[in-house]
C-alpha positions in Angstrom: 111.2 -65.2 -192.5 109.4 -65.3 -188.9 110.0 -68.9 -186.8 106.7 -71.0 -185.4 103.2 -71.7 -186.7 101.2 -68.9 -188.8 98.8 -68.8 -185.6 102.2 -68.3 -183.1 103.3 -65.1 -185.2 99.6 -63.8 -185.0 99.4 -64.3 -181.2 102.5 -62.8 -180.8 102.3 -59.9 -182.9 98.8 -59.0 -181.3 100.5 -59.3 -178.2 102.3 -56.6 -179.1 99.7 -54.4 -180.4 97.3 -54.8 -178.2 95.8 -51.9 -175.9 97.4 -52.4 -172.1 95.1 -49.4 -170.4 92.7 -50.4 -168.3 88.7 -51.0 -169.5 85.0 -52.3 -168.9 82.7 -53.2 -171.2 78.9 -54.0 -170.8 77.5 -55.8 -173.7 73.4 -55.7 -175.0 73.1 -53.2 -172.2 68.8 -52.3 -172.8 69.3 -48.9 -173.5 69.7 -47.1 -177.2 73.0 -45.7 -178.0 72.0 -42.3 -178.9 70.6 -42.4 -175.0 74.1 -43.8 -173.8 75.8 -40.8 -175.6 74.1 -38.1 -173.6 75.9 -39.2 -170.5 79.3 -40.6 -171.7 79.8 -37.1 -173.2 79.4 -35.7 -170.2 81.9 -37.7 -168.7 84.4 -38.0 -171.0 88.2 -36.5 -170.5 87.1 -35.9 -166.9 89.2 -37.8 -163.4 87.3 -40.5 -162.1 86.4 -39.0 -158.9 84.4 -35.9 -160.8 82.7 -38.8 -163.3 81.7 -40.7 -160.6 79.6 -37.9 -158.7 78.3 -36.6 -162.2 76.8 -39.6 -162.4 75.3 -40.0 -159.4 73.4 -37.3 -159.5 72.0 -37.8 -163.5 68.7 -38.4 -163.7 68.9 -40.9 -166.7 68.9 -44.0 -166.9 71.5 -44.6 -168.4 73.8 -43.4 -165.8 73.3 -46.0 -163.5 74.5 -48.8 -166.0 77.4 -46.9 -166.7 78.7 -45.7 -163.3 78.7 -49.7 -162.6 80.6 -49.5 -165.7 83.0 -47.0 -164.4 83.4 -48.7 -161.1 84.5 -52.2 -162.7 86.9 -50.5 -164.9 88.4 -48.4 -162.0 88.7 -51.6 -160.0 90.3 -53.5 -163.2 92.7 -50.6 -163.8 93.6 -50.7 -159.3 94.4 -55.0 -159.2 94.7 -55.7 -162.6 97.1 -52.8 -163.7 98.4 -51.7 -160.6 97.9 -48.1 -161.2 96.9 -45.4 -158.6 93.3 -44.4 -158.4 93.7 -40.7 -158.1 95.7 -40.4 -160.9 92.9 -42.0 -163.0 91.0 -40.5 -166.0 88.2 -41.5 -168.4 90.4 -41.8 -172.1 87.8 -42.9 -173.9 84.3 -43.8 -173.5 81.5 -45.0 -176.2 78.6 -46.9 -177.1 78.3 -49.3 -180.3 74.7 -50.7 -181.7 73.6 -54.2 -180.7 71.3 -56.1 -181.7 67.5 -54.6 -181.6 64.8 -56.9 -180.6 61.6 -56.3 -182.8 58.7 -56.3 -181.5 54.7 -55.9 -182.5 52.2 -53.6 -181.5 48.8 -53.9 -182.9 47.0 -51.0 -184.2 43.9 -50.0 -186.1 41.9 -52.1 -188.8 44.5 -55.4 -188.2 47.5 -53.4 -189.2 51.0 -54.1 -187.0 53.3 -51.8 -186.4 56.9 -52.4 -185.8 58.5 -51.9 -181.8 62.5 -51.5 -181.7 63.6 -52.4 -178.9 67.1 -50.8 -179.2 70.6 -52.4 -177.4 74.0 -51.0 -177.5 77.5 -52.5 -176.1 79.1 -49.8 -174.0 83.0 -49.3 -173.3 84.9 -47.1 -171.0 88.6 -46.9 -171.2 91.0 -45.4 -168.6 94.5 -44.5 -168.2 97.1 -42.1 -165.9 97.9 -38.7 -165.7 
């Protein structure tokens, strides 16, 4: 049987686990998933360098949150990590639901219709070639 406290073993053993490539994550970013996906699948697999002028040059919205994204993470993966910017490529990059804020828009004869106002928590993930 293990030595320490139940919460030592668990801390340790995470330790272990854990995921030690580089990532950024922006949380309740104000833009629907399904509108994040359209530019993270263009981006995925691809070096950093090539993702970075794909998204300057989409039109979307989304694309602007997400190069920021991209830039943190490439800075995370250079101090944090030590790892060499060149050699850098997007391993995984995806968007989860967040909360949607409802809102109410008033139509005809005192009815309400619902407004979702959808959020999503995006991730990139890098690593080396």
């Amino acid at each position: 049987m293990a030595k320490g406290h139940r919460s030592q073993i668990k801390r340790e053993r995470n330790e272990q686990n854990r995921d030690k490539r580089p990532s950024a994550k922006l949380s309740y970013a104000r833009v629907s998933v399904q509108k994040a996906c359209f530019v993270l699948d263009a981006i995925r697999g691809k070096d950093v360098q090539t993702a970075l002028g794909i998204l300057a040059y989409n039109p979307r919205y989304a694309s602007t949150l997400i190069e920021k994204l991209l830039k943190s993470a490439i800075a995370n993966a250079e101090n944090n990590n030590g790892m060499d910017v060149s050699k850098l490529y997007i391993a995984e990059c995806y968007a989860n639901c967040a909360p949607t804020m409802k809102r109410v828009r008033p139509r005809a004869q005192g009815r309400a219709y619902r407004i979702l106002k959808r959020m999503s928590h995006i991730t990139v993930v890098l690593d080396e070639r």
